[in-house]
N, C-alpha and C positions, 0 to 999 in steps of 0.2 A: 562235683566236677562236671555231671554230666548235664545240669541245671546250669555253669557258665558255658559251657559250650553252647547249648543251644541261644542262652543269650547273646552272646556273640556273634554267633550267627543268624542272626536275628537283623542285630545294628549292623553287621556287615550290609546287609542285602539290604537294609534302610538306607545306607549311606550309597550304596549304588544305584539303589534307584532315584535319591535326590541328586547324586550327579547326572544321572538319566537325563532327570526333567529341566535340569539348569540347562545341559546341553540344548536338549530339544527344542525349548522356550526361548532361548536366547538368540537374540540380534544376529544376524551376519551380517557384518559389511562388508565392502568393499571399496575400491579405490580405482575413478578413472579420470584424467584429465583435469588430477587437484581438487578431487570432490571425495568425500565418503558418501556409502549411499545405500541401499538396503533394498531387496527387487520382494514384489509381493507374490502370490500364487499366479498373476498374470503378468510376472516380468515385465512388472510396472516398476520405474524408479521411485523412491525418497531418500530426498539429499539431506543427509546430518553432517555439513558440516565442510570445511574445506581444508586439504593439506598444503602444507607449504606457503609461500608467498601468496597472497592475492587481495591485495588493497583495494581492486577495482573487480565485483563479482562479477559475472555473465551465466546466469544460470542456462543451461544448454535444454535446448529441447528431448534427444536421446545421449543415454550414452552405448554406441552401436546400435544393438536393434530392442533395447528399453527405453520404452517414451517416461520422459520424466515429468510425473503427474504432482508430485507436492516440494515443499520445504519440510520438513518434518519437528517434531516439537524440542525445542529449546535447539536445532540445530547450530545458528550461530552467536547463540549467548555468550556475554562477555569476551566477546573478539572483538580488539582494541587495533585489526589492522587494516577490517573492511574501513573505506572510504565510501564506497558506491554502488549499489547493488541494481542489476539491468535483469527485468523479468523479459523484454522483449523477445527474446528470442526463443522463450520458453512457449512453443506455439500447447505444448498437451496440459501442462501448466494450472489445476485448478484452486487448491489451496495451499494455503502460507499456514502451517499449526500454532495457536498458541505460545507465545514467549520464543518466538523464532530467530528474533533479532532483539531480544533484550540486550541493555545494556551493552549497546556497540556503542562505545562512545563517542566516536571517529565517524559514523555513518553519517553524511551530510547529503547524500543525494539517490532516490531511490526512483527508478524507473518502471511503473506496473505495465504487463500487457492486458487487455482487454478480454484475457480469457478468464482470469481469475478470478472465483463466485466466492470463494470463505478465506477472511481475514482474519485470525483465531483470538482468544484474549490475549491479552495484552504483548502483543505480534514486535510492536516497535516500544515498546515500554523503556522508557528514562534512554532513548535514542538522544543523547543532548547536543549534536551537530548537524541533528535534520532541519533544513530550514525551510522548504517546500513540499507539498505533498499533493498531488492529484491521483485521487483515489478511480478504481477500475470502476469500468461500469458494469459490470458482472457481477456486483456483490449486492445484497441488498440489505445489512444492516453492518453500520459500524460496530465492532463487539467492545464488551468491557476492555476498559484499562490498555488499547488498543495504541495510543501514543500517551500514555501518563510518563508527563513529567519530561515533556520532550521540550524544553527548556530554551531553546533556539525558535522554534516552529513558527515562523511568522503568516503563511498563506497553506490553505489549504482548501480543495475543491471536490464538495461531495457529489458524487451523478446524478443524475434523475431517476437511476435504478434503487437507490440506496430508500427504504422507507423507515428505517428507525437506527436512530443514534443511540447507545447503551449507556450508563452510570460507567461517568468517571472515563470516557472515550477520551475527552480532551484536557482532562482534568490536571493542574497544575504546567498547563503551556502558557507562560508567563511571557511569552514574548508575543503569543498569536495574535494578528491584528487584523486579518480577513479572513470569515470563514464563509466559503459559497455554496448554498446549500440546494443542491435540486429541487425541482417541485412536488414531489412524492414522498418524502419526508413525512411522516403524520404520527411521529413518537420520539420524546426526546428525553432521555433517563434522569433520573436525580442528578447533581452534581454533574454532567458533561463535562460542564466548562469553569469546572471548580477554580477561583481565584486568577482568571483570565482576565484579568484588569483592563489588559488593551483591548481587549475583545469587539470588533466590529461584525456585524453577521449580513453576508451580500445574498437575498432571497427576493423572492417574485411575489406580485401580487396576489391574495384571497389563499393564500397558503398556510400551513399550521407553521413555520419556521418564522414569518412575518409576525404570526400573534405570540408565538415562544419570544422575539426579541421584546415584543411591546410587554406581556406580559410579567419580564425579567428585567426590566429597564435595559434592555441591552442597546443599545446604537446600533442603527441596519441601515442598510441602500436597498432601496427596491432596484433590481438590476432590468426588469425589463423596460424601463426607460432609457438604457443606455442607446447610443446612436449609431446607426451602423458604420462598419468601421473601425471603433473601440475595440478592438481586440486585446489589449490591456486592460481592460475595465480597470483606467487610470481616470475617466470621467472628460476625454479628449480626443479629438484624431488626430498624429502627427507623424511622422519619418519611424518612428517607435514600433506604431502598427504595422504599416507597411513590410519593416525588418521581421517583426514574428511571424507574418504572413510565409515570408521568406524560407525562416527557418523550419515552419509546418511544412512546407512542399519539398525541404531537404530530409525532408525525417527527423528534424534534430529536434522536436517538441511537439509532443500534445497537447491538442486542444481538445476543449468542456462542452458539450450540446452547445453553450450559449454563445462561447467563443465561435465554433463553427459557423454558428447563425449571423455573428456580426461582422464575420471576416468574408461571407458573401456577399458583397460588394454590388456584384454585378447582378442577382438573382436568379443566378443559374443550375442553385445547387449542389456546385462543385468550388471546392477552395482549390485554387491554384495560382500561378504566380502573377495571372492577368487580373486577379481579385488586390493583389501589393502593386500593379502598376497603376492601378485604378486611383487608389488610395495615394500615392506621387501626384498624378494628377491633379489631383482634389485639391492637396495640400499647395501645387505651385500654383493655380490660382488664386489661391487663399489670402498667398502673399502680395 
């Protein structure tokens, strides 16, 4: 008898102390303004996730007086309601974790701020209504499996920050048919661009991405022949440029080192709306 007693009291104080440690170890979240989110030892934010309606993200920069520093891992996997997700606003902002937005099926338009250095593996994985992507210039490698299988993905523009593409980054985007790739690029993994049939790759001259297209048979444009002005890098000047000049000086889109360079116009170093009048200009004598 006195052999189960002490048994018992044995596993009692075992099972108390694994409820201890589950406590202790385990997550807290919390809930502000439609986000879950979890604060670290510096009442720093990460967002896991969001409650209720929100088809169109806005990742906030605080919530109060916690700066919100990441997405955190598998936050918005398999949410079939985002449509959009806007990092703009996220000025503290550094990484996106691993599998953050897998399998949003709906996700078709994603917005980076230029704070953001770590893109995790496989971040946008099998996204199949992403159809654009200009990547931040804060990061300096694409990681694995990082859009596999993003099935829509027609254009995508890597920075000059970025020096090594990972296995399997772009692998199975069957629709991809521009990819622009900075000049610092000097590592490009196994399989990338697995089964990317339409695959065109827009890179500069005496570059390792020049000799990855020759070496792969892949079809490239060398882009620094394009002509100023071209800010479409459609291979023309016309009313087109002008417009996205437009919409760069309203905020409503980002431009790529190369874009910037071409939408200078005037040579002054600043893109502004007298660089899209220029460009009218140009075009009504043309005619």
């Amino acid at each position: 008898m006195k052999l189960f007693k002490k048994l018992f009291a044995a596993a009692s104080a075992l099972t108390l102390t694994l409820l201890f440690c589950v406590h202790a170890f385990a997550d807290t979240y919390y809930i502000s303004h439609g986000f879950k989110y979890t604060i670290d030892n510096s009442s720093n934010a990460t967002i896991f996730g969001a409650d209720g309606e929100h088809s169109d993200v806005v990742i906030p920069d605080k919530f109060d007086f916690r700066k919100v520093i990441a997405v955190g891992l598998y936050a918005f996997r398999d949410d079939a309601q985002i449509t959009s997700v806007s990092f703009e606003n996220a000025l503290y902002l550094t990484e996106i974790f691993p599998y953050a937005f897998k399998n949003c099926d709906n996700l078709s338009n994603v917005t980076f701020s230029p704070y953001i250095e770590k893109i995790g593996n496989g971040a946008f994985w099998e996204c199949t209504s992403l159809k654009s992507v200009e990547l931040p210039g804060g990061i300096d490698t694409v990681k694995v499996d990082t859009f596999y299988k993003c099935s829509s993905l027609e254009e995508v523009t890597i920075p000059d920050s970025v020096t090594k593409i990972e296995t399997y980054a772009f692998a199975e985007c069957t629709s991809l048919k521009k990819l622009v790739i900075g000049k610092n690029v000097n590592e490009i993994g196994a399989k990338a661009f697995l089964n990317d049939s339409k695959l065109t790759i827009y890179c500069y001259k005496d570059t390792y991405a020049l000799q990855y297209a020759q070496d792969n048979n892949i079809p490239y444009v060398i882009i620094d022949d394009y002509q100023k002005g071209d800010v479409n890098l459609d291979g023309k000047v016309d009313i087109s440029d002008a417009t996205l000049i437009q919409k760069y000086c309203a905020k409503m889109t980002a431009f790529s080192d190369l874009q910037l360079s071409l939408a200078d116009v005037n040579g002054t170093g600043v893109v502004d709306v007298r660089c899209a009048t220029t460009i009218q200009r140009i075009i009504s004598k043309a005619v």
